[in-house]
C-alpha positions as CSV (number, residue, x, y, z in Angstrom):
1,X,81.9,104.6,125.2
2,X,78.8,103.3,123.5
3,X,78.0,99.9,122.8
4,X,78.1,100.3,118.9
5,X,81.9,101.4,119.4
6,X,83.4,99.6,121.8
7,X,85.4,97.3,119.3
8,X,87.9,99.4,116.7
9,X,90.2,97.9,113.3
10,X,93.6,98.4,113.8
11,X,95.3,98.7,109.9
12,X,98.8,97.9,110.5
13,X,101.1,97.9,107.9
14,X,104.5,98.8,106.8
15,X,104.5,101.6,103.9
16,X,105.7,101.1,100.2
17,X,109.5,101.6,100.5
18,X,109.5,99.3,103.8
19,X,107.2,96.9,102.1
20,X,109.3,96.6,99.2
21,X,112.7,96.4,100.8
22,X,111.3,93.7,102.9
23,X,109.7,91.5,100.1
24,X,109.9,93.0,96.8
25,X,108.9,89.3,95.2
26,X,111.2,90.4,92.3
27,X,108.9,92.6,90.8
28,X,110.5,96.0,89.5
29,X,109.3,98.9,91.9
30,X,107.1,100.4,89.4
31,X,105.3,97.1,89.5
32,X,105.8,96.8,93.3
33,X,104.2,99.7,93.8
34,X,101.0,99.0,92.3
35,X,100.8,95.5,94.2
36,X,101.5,97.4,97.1
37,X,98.6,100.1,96.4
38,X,96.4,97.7,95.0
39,X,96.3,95.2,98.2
40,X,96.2,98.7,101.0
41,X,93.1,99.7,98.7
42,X,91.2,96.4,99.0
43,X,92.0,96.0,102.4
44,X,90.7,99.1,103.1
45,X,87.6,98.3,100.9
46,X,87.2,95.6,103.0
47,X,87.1,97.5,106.4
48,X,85.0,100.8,105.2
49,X,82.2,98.2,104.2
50,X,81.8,97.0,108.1
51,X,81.7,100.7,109.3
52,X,83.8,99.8,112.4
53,X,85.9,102.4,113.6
54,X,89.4,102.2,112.2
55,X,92.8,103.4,112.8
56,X,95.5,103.0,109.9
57,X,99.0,102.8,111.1
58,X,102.0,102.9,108.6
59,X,105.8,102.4,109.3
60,X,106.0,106.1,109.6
61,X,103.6,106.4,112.2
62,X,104.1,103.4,114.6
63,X,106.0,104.0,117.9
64,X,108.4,101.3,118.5
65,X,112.2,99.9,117.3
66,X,111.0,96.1,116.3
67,X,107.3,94.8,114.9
68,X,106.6,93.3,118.5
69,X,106.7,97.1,120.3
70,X,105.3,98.8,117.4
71,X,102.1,96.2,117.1
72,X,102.0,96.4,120.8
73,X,101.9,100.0,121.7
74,X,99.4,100.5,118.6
75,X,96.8,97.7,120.4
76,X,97.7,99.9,123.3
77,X,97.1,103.3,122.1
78,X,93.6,101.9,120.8
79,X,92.7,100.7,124.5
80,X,93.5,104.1,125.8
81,X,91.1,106.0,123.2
82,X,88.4,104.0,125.2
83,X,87.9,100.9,123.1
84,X,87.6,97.4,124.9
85,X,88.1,95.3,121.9
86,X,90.7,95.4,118.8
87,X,91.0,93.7,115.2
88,X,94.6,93.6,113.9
89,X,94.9,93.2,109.8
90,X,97.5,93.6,107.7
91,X,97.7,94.4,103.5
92,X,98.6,90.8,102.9
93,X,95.3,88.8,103.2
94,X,93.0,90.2,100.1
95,X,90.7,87.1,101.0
96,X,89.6,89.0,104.1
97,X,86.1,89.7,103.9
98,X,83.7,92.1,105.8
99,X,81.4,89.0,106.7
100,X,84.7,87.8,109.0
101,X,85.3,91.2,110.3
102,X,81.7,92.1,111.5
103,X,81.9,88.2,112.9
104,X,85.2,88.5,114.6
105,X,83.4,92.2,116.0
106,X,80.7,90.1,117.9
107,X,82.8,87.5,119.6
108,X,84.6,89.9,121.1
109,X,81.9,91.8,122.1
110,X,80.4,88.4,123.8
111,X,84.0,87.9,125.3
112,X,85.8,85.9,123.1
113,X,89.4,86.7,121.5
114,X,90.0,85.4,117.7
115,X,92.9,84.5,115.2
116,X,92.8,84.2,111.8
117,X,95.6,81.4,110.5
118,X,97.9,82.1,107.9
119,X,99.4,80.2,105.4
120,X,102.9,80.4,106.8
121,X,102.3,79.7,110.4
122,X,101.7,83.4,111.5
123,X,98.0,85.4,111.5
124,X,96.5,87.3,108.9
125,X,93.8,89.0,112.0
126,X,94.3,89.0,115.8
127,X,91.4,90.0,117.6
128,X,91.6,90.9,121.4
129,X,90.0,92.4,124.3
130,X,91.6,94.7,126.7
131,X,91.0,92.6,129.8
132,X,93.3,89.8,128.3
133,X,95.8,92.1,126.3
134,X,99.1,92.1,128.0
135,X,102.0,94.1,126.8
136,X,104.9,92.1,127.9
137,X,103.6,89.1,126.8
138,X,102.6,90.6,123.4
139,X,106.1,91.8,123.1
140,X,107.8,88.1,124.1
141,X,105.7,86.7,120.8
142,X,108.6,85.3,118.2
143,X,106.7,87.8,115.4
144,X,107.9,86.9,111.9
145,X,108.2,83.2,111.9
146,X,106.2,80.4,111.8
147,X,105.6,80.4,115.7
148,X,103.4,83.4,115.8
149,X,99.8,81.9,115.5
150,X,100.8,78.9,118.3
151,X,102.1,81.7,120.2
152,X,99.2,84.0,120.3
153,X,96.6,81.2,120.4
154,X,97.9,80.0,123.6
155,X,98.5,83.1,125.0
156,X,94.8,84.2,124.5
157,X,92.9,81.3,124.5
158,X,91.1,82.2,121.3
159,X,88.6,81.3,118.7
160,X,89.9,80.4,115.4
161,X,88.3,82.1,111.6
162,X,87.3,79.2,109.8
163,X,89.0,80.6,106.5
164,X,92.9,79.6,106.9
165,X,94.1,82.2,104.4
166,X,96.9,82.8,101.6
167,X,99.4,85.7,103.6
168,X,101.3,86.9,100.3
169,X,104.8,87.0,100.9
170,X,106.3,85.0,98.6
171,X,105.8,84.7,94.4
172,X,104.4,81.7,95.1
173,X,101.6,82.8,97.3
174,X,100.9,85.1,94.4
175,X,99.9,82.1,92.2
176,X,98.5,80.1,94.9
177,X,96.1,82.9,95.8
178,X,95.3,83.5,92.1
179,X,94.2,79.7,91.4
180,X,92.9,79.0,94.9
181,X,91.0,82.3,95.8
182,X,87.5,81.8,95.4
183,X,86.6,84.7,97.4
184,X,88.4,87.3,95.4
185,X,86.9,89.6,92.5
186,X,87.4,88.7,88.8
187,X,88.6,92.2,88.2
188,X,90.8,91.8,91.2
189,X,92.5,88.8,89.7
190,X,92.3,90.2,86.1
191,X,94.9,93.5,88.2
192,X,96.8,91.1,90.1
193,X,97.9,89.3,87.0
194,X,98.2,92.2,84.7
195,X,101.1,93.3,87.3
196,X,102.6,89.7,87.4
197,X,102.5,89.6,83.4
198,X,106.4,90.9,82.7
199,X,107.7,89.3,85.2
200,X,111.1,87.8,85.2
201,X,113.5,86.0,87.5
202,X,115.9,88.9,86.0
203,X,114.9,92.7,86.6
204,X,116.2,95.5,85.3
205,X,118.6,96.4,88.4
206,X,121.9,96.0,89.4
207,X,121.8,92.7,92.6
208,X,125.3,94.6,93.7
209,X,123.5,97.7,94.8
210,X,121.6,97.7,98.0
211,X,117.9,97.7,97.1
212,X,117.5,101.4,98.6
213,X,119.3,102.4,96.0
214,X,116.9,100.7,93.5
215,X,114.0,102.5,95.3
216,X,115.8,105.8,94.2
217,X,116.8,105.0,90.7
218,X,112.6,104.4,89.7
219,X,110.2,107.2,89.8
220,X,106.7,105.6,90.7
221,X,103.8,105.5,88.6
222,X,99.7,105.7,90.7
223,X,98.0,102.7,92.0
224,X,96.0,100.9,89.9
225,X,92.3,101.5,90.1
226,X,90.5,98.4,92.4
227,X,87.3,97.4,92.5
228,X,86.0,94.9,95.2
């Protein structure tokens, strides 16, 4: 493989109805939905403008029964295309630029693994080489909690981004991100608060049904348009 492509993006992230079962933030799934389309699109803005090779990898499409195997075997599968280096992002770090992408590219390509730190203990981009990737170690990591990033960073002896980022989980990270990101588009903002405008701590939907069933009761609407 050539120099220019030795390093690839792995895009990993659950789809809409998995997102939204998992943290629907109380929004409605009308408005869900266009959070959900609005942070894929600018993560994928994001990666398009460094012109590293990519692979996108929904819930549908990863191999594995728990987050650990299905992160792991996508890293793997990457590896086994021919690539010697791979970036992990997820939907949930807008503030992501391409400046840290095509930066996190060259330490690995001069032999040096990087995280990116979350807010909530956890990282928002893992980027590591093939020589120092180890499956059953990957799949040992306590993914999901706050012991992730301490985990990983031990485990691969790595760099750090210098940007410790808002992951948006939570409601709150929603206004934290909308008062504290600098790095985000007016536009962007001007969207992200437009789908926060009628919220309420009370939705529309029955808290006795299981919240598959809401996903059924609401015909979506299409994304919003983005703009970086």
């Amino acid at each position: 493989m050539s120099q220019v492509n030795n390093t690839a993006i792995l895009f990993f992230s659950r789809n809409l109805k998995e997102e939204f079962l998992a943290k629907n933030v109380g929004l409605n799934i009308q408005q869900f939905s266009n959070l959900f389309n609005l942070l894929v699109k600018k993560t994928q803005r994001t990666i398009g403008q460094t012109q590293i090779p990519v692979k996108t990898l929904f819930s549908d499409e990863q191999i594995g029964s728990s987050f650990g195997e299905r992160l792991t075997n996508g890293i793997s599968n990457l590896f086994s295309e021919g690539f010697e280096n791979v970036i992990v992002v997820g939907n949930d770090a807008p503030e992501l630029s391409s400046e840290d992408l095509l930066w996190v590219k060259n330490k690995l390509e001069n032999g040096k693994n990087v995280l990116g730190r979350d807010s909530h203990g956890g990282a928002y981009l893992i980027g590591v080489s093939k020589k120092d990737f180890c499956t059953t170690a990957f799949l040992n990591i306590d993914w999901n909690t706050k012991l992730v990033f301490n985990q990983l960073k031990l485990l691969l002896s790595s760099e750090e981004l210098e940007n410790r980022l808002i992951d948006l989980n939570e409601k709150s990270d929603f206004q934290n991100i909308l008062k504290q990101g600098l790095h985000l588009s007016k536009t962007f903002k001007q969207i992200l608060k437009a789908i926060f405008s009628n919220y309420t701590s009370h939705t529309n939907f029955n808290f006795t049904l299981p919240k598959s069933i809401w996903f059924q009761l609401t015909e979506l609407r299409g994304p919003p348009s983005l703009v970086s």
